[in-house]
C-alpha positions as CSV (number, residue, x, y, z in Angstrom):
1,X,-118.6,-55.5,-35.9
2,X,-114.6,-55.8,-37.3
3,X,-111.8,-56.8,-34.8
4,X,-109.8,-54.1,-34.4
5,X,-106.1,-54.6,-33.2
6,X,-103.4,-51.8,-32.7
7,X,-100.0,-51.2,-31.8
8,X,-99.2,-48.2,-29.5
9,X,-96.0,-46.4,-29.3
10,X,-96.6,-43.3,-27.3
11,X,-94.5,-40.2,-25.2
12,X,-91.7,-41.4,-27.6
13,X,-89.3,-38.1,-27.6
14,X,-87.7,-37.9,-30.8
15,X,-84.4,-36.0,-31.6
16,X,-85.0,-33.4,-34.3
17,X,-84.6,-29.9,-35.6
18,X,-88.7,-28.1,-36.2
19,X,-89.3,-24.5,-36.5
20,X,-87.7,-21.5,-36.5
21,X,-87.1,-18.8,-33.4
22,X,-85.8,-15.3,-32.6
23,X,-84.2,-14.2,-30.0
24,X,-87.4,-13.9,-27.7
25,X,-88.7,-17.0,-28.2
26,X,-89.1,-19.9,-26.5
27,X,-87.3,-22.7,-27.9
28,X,-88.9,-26.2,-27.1
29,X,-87.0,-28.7,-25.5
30,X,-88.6,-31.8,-26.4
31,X,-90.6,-33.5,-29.4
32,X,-92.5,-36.5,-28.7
33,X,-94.5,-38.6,-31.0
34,X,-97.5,-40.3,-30.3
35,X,-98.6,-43.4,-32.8
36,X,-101.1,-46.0,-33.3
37,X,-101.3,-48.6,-35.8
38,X,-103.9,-50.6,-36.9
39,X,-103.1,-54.4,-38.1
40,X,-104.7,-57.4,-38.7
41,X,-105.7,-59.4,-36.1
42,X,-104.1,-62.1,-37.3
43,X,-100.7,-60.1,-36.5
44,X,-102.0,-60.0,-32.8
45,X,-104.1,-63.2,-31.5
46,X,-101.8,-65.7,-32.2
47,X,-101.6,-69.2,-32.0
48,X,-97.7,-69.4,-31.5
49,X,-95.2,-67.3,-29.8
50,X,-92.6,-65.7,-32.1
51,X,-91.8,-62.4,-33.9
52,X,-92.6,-64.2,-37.1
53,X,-96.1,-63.9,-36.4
54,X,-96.5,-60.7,-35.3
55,X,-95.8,-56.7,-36.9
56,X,-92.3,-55.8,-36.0
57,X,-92.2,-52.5,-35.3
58,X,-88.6,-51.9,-34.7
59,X,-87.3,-50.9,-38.3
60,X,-90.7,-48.6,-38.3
61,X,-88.9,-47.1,-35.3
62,X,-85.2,-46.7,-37.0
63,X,-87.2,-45.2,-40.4
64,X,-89.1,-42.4,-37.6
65,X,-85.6,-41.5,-36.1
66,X,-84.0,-41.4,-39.7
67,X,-86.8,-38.6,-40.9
68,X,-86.5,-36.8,-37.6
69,X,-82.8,-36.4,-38.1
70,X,-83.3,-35.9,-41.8
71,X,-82.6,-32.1,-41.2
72,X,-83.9,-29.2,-40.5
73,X,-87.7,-28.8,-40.5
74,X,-89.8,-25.8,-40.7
75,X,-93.0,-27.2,-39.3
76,X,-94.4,-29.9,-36.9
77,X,-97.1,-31.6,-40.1
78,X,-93.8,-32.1,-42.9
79,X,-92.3,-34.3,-40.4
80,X,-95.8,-36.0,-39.6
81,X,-96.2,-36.4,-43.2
82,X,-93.3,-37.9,-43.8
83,X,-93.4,-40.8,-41.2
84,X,-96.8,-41.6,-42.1
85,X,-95.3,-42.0,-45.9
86,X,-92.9,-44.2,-43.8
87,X,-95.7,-46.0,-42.2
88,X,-97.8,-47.0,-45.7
89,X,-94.4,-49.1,-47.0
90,X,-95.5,-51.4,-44.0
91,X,-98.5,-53.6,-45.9
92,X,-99.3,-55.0,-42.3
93,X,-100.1,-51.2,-41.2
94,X,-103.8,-50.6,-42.3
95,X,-104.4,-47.0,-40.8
96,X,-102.6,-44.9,-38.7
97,X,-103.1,-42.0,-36.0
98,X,-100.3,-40.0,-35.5
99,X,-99.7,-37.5,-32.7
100,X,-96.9,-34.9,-32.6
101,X,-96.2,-32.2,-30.3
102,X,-93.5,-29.8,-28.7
103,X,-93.0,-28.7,-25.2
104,X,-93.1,-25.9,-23.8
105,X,-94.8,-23.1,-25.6
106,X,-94.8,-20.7,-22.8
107,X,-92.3,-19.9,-20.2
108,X,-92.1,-23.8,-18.6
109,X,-95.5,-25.3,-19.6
110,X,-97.6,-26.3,-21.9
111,X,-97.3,-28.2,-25.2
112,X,-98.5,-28.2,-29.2
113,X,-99.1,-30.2,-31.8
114,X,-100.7,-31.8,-34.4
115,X,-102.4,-35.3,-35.1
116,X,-104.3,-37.0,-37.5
117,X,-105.8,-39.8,-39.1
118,X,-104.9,-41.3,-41.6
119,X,-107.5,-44.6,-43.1
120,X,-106.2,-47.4,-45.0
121,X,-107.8,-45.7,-48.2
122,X,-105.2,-43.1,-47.9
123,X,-102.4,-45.1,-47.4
124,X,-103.5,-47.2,-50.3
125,X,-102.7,-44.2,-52.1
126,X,-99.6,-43.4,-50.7
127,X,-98.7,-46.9,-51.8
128,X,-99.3,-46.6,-55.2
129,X,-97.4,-43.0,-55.4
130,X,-94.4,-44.3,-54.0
């Protein structure tokens, strides 16, 4: 069996501009991104205390709120795909499951979205596209 370590950033709501609605419509009020990262363990059971021995995941936050202000977006997966493009220029990142969904869908309830998977096989590839 491999060790397995993640970082978690979930329920973050993320300012940004998806879809497009009439008049009728109801417009959701809220975006919010769900995300796990898998890293080394070496990046997690450490010896020392200090942020120079673990994944910082702060500019991997600033990048996410960059693309979700990017402009406008016509669906829910381009913005997905493009933080998880943001995610495989972090070597330390080794897979990634990414959740995003608006709320509401109906009048006052409910929410929709989209996750996925994505191994370290595909981000290897994204890698060596950029």
């Amino acid at each position: 069996m491999s060790n397995n370590c993640t970082v978690e950033l979930k329920g973050l709501v993320i300012q940004t501009d998806i879809g497009t609605y009439g008049p009728d419509d109801i417009v959701p009020d809220a975006h919010v991104l769900d995300l796990t990262l898998w890293i080394s363990p070496a990046l997690v059971l450490i010896a020392e205390d200090g942020m120079q021995h673990v994944f910082d995941y702060d500019p991997l936050i600033v990048d996410i709120e960059r693309l979700a202000a990017d402009g406008h977006y016509e669906t829910q997966e381009r913005l997905m795909t493009r933080i998880v493009g943001a995610c495989a220029r972090y070597p330390a990142i080794e897979a990634v499951e990414i959740a995003l969904r608006k709320s509401p869908v109906r009048r006052g309830s409910g929410s929709l979205g989209v996750r996925a998977h994505v191994d370290g096989a595909t981000l290897a590839r994204l890698r060596t596209a950029a």
